[in-house]
PQR file with spaces between the fields and no chain letter, atoms N, CA, C, O and H, PARSE charges and radii, in Angstrom:
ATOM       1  N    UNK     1      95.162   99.549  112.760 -0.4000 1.5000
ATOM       2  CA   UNK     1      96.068   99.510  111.631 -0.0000 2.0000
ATOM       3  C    UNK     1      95.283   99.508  110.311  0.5500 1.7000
ATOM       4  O    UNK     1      95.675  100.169  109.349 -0.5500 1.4000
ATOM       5  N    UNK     2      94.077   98.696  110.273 -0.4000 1.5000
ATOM       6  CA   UNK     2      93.610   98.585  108.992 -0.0000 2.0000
ATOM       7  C    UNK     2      92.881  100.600  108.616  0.5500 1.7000
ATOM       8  O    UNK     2      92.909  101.143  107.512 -0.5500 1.4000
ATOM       9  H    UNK     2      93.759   98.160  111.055  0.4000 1.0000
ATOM      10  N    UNK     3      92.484  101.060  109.570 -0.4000 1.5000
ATOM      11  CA   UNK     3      92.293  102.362  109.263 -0.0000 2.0000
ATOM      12  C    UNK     3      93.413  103.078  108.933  0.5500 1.7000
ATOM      13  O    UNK     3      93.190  104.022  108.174 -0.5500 1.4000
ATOM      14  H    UNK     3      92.462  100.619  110.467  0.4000 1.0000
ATOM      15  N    UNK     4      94.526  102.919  109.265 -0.4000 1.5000
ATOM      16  CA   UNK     4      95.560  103.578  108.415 -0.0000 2.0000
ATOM      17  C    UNK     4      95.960  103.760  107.012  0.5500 1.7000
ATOM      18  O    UNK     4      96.449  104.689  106.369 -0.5500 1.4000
ATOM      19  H    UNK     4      94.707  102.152  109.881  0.4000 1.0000
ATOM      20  N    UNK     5      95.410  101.989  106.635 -0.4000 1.5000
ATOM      21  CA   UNK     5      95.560  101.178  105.571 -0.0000 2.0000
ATOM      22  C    UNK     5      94.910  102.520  104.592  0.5500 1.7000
ATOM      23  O    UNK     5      95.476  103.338  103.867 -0.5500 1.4000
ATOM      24  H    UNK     5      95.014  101.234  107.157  0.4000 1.0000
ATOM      25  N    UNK     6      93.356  102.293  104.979 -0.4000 1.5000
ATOM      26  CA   UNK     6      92.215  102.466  104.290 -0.0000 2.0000
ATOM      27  C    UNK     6      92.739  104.438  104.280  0.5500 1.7000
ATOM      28  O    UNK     6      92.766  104.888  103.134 -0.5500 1.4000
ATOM      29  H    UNK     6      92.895  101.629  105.568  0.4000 1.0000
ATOM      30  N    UNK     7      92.994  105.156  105.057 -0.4000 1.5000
ATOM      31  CA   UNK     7      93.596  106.603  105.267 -0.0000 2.0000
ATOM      32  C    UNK     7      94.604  106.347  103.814  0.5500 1.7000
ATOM      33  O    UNK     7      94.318  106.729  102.679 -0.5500 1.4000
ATOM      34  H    UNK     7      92.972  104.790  105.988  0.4000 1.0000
ATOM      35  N    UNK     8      95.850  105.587  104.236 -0.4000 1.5000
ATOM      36  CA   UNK     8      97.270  106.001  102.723 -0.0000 2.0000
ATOM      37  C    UNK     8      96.592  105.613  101.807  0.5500 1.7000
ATOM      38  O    UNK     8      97.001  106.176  100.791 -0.5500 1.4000
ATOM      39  H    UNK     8      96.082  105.277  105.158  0.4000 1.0000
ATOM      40  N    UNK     9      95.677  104.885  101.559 -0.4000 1.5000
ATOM      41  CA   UNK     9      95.037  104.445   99.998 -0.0000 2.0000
ATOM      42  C    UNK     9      93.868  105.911   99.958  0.5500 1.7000
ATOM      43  O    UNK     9      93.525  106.310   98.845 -0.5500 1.4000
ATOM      44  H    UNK     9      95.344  104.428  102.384  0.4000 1.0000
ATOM      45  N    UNK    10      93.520  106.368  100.762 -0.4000 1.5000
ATOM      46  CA   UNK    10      92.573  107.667   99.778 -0.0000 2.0000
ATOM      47  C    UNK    10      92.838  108.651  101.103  0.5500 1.7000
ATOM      48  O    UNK    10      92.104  108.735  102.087 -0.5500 1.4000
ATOM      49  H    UNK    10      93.799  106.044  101.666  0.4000 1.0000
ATOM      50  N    UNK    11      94.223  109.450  100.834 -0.4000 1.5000
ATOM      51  CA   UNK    11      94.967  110.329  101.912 -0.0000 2.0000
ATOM      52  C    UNK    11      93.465  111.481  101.437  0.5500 1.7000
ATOM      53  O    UNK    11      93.639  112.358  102.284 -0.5500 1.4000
ATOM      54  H    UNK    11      94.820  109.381  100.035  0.4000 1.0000
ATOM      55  N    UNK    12      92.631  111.779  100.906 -0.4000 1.5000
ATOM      56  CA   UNK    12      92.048  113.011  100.665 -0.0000 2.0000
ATOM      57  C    UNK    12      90.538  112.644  102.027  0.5500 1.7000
ATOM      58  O    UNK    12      89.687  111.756  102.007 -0.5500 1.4000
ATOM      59  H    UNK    12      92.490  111.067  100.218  0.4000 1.0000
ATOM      60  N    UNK    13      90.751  113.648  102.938 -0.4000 1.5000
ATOM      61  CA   UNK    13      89.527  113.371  104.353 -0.0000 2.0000
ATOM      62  C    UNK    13      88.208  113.559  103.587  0.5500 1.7000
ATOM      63  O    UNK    13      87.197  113.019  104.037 -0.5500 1.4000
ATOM      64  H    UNK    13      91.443  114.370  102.955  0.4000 1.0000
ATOM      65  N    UNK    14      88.147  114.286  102.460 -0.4000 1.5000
ATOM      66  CA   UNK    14      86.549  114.965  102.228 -0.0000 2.0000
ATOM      67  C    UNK    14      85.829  113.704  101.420  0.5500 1.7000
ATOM      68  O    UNK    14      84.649  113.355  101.445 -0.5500 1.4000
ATOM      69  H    UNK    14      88.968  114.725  102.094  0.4000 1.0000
ATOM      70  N    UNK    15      86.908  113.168  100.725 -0.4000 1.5000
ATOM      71  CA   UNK    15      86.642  111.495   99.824 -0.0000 2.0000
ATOM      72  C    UNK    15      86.701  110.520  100.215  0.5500 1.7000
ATOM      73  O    UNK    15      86.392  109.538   99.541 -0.5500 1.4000
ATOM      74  H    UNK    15      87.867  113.452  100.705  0.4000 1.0000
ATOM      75  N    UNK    16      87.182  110.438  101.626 -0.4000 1.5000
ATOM      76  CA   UNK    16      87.285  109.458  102.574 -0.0000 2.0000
ATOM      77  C    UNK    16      85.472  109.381  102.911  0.5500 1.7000
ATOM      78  O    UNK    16      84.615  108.520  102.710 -0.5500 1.4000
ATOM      79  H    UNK    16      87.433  111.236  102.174  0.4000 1.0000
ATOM      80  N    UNK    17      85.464  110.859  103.559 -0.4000 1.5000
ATOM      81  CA   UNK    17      83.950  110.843  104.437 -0.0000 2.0000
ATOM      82  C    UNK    17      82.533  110.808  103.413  0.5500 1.7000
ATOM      83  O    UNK    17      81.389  110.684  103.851 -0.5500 1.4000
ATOM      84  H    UNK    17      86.160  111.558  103.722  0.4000 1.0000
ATOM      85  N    UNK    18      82.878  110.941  102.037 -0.4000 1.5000
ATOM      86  CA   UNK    18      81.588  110.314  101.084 -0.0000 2.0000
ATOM      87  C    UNK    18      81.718  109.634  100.952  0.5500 1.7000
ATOM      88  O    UNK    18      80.607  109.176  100.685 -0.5500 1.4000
ATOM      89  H    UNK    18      83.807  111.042  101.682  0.4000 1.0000
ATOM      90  N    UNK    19      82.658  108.599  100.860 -0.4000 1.5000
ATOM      91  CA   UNK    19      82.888  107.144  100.484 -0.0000 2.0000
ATOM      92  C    UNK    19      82.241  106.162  101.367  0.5500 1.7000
ATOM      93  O    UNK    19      81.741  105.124  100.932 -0.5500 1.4000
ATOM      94  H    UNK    19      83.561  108.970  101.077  0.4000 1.0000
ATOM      95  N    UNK    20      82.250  106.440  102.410 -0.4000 1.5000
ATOM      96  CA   UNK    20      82.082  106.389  103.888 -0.0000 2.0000
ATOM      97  C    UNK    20      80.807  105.797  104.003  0.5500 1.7000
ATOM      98  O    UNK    20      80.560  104.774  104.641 -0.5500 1.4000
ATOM      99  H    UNK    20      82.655  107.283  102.764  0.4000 1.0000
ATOM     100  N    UNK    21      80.057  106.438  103.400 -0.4000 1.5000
ATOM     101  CA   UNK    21      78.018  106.366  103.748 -0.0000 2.0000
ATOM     102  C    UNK    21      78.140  104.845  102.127  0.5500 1.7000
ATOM     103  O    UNK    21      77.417  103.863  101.963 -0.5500 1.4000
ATOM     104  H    UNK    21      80.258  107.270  102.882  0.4000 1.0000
ATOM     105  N    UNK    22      78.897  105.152  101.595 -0.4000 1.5000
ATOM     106  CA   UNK    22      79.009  103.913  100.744 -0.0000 2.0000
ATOM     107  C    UNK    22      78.702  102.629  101.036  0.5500 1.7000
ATOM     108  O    UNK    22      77.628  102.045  101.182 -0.5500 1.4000
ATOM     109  H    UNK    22      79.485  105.950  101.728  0.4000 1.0000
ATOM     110  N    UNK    23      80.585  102.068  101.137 -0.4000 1.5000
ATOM     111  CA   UNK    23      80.888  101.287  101.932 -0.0000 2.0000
ATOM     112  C    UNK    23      80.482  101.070  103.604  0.5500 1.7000
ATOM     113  O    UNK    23      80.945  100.236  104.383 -0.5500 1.4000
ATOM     114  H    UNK    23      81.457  102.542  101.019  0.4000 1.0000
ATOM     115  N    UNK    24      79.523  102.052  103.836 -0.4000 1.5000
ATOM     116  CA   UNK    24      79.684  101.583  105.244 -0.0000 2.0000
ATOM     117  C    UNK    24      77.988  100.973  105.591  0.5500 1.7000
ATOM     118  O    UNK    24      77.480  100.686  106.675 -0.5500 1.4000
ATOM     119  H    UNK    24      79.146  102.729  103.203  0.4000 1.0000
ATOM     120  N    UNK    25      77.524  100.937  104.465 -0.4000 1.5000
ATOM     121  CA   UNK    25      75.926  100.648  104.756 -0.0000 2.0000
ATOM     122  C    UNK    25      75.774   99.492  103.822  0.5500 1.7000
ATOM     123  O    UNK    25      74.609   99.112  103.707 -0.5500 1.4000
ATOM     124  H    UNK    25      77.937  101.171  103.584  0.4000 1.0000
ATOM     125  N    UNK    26      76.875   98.686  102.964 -0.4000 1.5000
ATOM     126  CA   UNK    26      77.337   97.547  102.355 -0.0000 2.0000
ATOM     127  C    UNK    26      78.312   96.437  102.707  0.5500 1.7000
ATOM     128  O    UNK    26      79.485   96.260  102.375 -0.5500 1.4000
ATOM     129  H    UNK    26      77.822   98.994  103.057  0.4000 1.0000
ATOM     130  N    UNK    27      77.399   95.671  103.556 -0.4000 1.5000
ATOM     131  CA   UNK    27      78.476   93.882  104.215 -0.0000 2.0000
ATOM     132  C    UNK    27      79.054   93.677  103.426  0.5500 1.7000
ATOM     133  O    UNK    27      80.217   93.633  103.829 -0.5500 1.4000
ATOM     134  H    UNK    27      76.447   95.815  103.826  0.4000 1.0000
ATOM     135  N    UNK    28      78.969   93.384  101.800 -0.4000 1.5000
ATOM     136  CA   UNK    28      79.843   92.764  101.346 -0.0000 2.0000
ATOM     137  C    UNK    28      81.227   94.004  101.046  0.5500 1.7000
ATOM     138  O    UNK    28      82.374   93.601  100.850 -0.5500 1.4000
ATOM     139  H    UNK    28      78.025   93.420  101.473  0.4000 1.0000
ATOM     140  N    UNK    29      80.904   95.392  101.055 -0.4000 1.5000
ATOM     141  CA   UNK    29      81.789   96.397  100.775 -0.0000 2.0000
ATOM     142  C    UNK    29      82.835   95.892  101.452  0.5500 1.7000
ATOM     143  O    UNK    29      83.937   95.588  100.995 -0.5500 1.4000
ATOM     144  H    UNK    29      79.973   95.720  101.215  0.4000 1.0000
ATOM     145  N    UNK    30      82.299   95.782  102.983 -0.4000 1.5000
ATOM     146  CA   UNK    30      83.075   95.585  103.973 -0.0000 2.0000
ATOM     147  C    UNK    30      84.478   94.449  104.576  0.5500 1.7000
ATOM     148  O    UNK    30      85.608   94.407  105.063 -0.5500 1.4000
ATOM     149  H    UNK    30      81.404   96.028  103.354  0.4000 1.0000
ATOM     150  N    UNK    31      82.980   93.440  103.927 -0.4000 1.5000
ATOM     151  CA   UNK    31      83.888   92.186  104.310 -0.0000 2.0000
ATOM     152  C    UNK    31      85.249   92.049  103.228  0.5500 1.7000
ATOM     153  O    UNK    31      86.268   91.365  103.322 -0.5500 1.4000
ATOM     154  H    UNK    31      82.062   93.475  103.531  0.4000 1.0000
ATOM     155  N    UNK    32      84.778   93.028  102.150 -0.4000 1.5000
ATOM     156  CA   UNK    32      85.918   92.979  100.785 -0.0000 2.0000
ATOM     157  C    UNK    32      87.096   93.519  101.511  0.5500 1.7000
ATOM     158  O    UNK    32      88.241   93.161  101.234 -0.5500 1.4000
ATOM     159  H    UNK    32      83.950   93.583  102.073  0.4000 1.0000
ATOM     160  N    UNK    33      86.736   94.618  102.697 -0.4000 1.5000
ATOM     161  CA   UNK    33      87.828   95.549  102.625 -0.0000 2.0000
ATOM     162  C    UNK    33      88.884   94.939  103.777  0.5500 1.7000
ATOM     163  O    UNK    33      90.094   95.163  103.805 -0.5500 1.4000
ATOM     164  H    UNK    33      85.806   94.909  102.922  0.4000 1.0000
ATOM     165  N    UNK    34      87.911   93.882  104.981 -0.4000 1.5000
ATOM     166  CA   UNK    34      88.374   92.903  105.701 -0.0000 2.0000
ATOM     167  C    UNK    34      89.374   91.889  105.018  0.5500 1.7000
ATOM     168  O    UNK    34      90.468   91.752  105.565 -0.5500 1.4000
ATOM     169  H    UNK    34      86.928   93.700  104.957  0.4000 1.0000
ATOM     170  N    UNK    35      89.156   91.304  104.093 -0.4000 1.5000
ATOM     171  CA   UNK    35      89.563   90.420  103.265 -0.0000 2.0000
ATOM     172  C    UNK    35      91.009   91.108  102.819  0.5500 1.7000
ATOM     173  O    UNK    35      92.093   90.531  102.741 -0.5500 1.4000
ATOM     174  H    UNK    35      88.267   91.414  103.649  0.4000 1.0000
ATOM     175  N    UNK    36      90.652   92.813  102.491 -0.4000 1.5000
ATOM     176  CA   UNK    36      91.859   92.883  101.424 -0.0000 2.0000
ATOM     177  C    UNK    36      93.043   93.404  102.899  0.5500 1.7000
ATOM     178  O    UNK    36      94.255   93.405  102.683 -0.5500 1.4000
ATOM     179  H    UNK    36      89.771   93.282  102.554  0.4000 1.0000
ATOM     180  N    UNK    37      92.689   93.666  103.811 -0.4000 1.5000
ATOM     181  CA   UNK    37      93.374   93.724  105.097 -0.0000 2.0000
ATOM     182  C    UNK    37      94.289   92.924  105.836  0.5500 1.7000
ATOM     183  O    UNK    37      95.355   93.168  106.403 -0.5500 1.4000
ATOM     184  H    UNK    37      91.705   93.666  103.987  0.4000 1.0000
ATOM     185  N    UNK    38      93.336   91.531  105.625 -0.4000 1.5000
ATOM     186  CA   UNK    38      93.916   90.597  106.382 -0.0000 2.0000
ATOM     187  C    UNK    38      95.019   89.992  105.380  0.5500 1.7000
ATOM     188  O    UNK    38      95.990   89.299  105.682 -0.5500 1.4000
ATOM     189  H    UNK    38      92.471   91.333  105.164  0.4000 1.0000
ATOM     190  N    UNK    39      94.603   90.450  104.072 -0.4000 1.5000
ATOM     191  CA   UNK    39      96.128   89.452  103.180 -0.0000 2.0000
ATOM     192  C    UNK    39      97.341   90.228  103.077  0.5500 1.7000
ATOM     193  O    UNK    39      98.423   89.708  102.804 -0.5500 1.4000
ATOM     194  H    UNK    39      93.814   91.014  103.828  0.4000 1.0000
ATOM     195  N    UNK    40      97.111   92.026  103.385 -0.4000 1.5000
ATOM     196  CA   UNK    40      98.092   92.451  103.800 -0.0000 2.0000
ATOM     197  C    UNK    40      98.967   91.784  104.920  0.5500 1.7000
ATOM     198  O    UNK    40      99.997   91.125  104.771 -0.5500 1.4000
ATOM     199  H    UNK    40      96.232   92.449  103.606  0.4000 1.0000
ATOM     200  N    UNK    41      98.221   92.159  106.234 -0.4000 1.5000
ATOM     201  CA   UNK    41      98.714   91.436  107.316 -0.0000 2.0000
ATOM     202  C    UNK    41      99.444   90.175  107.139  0.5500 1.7000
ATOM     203  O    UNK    41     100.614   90.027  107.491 -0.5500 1.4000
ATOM     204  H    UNK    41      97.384   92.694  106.355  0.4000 1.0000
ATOM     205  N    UNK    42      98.652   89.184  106.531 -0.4000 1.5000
ATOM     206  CA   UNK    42      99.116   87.538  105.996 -0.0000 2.0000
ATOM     207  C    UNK    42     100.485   87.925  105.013  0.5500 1.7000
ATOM     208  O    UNK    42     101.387   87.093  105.097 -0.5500 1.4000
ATOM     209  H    UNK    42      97.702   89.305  106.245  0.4000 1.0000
ATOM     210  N    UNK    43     100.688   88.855  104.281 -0.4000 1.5000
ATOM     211  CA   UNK    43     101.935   88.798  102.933 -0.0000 2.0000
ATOM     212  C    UNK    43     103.483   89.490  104.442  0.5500 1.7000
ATOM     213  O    UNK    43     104.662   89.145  104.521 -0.5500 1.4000
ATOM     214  H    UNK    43      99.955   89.531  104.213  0.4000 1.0000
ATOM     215  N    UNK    44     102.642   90.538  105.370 -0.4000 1.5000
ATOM     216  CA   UNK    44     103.355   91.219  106.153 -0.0000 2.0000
ATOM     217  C    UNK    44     104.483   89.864  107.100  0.5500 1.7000
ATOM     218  O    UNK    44     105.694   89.736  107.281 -0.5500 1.4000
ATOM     219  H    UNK    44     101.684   90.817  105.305  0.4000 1.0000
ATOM     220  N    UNK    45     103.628   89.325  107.370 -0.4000 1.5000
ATOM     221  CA   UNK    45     103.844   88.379  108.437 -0.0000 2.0000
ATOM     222  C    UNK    45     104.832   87.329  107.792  0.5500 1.7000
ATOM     223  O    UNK    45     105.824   86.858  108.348 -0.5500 1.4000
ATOM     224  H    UNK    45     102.645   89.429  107.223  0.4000 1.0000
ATOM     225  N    UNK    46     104.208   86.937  106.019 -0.4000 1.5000
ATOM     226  CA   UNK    46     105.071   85.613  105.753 -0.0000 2.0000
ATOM     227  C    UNK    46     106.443   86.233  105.502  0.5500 1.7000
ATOM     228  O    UNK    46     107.479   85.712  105.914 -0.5500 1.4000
ATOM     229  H    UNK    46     103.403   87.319  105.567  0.4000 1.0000
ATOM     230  N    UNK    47     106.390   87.667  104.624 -0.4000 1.5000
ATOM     231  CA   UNK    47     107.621   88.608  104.491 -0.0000 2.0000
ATOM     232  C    UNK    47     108.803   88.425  105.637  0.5500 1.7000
ATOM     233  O    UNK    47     109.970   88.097  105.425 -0.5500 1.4000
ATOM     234  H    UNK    47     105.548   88.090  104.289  0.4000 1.0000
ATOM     235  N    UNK    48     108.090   88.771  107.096 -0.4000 1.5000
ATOM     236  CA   UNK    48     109.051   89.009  108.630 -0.0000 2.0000
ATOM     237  C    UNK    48     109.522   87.301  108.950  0.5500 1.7000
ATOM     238  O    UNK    48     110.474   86.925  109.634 -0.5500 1.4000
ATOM     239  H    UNK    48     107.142   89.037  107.268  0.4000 1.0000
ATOM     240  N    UNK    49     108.665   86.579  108.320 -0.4000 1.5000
ATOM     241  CA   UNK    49     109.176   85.357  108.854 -0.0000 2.0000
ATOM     242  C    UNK    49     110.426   84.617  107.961  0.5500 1.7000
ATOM     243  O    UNK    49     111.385   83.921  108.294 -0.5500 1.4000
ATOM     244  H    UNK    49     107.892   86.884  107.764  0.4000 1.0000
ATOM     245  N    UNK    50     109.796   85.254  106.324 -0.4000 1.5000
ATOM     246  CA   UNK    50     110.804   84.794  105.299 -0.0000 2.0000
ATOM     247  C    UNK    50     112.523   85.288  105.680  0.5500 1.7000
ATOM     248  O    UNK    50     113.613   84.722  105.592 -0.5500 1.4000
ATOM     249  H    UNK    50     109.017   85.819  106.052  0.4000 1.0000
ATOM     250  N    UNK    51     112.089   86.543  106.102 -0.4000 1.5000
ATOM     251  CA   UNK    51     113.652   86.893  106.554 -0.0000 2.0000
ATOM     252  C    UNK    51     114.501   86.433  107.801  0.5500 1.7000
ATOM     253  O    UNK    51     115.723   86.336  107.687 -0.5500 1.4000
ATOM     254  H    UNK    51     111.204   87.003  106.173  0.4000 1.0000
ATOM     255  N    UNK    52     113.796   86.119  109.116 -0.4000 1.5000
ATOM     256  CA   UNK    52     114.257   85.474  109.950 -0.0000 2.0000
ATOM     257  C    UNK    52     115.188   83.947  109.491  0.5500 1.7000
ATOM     258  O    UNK    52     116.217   83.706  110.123 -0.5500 1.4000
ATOM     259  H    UNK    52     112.804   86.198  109.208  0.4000 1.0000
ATOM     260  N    UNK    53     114.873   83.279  108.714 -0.4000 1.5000
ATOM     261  CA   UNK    53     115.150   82.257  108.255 -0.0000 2.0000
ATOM     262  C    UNK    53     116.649   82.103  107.920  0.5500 1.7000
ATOM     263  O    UNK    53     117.067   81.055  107.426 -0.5500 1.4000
ATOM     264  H    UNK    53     114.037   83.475  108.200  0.4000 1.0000
């Protein structure tokens, strides 16, 4: 899922795959992009639960 994420935020493949050698040879790039993933997931989750209620 988080590669989907990271796909609708830069739909262009050729700017995806330079970006790529970027972020992908930088931990902290990474762990940023972990981080900004998981608070999706976390806002997703409190959202599905807010409505059950």
């Amino acid at each position: 899922m988080s590669r989907l994420i990271i796909k609708l935020t830069q739909p262009d493949e050729e700017k995806r795959n330079q970006l790529r050698d970027v972020y992908g040879n930088d931990a902290m790039m990474l762990i940023a992009v972990g981080q900004t993933v998981a608070t999706e997931f976390a806002t997703i989750a409190a959202a599905n639960n807010y409505w059950r209620k």
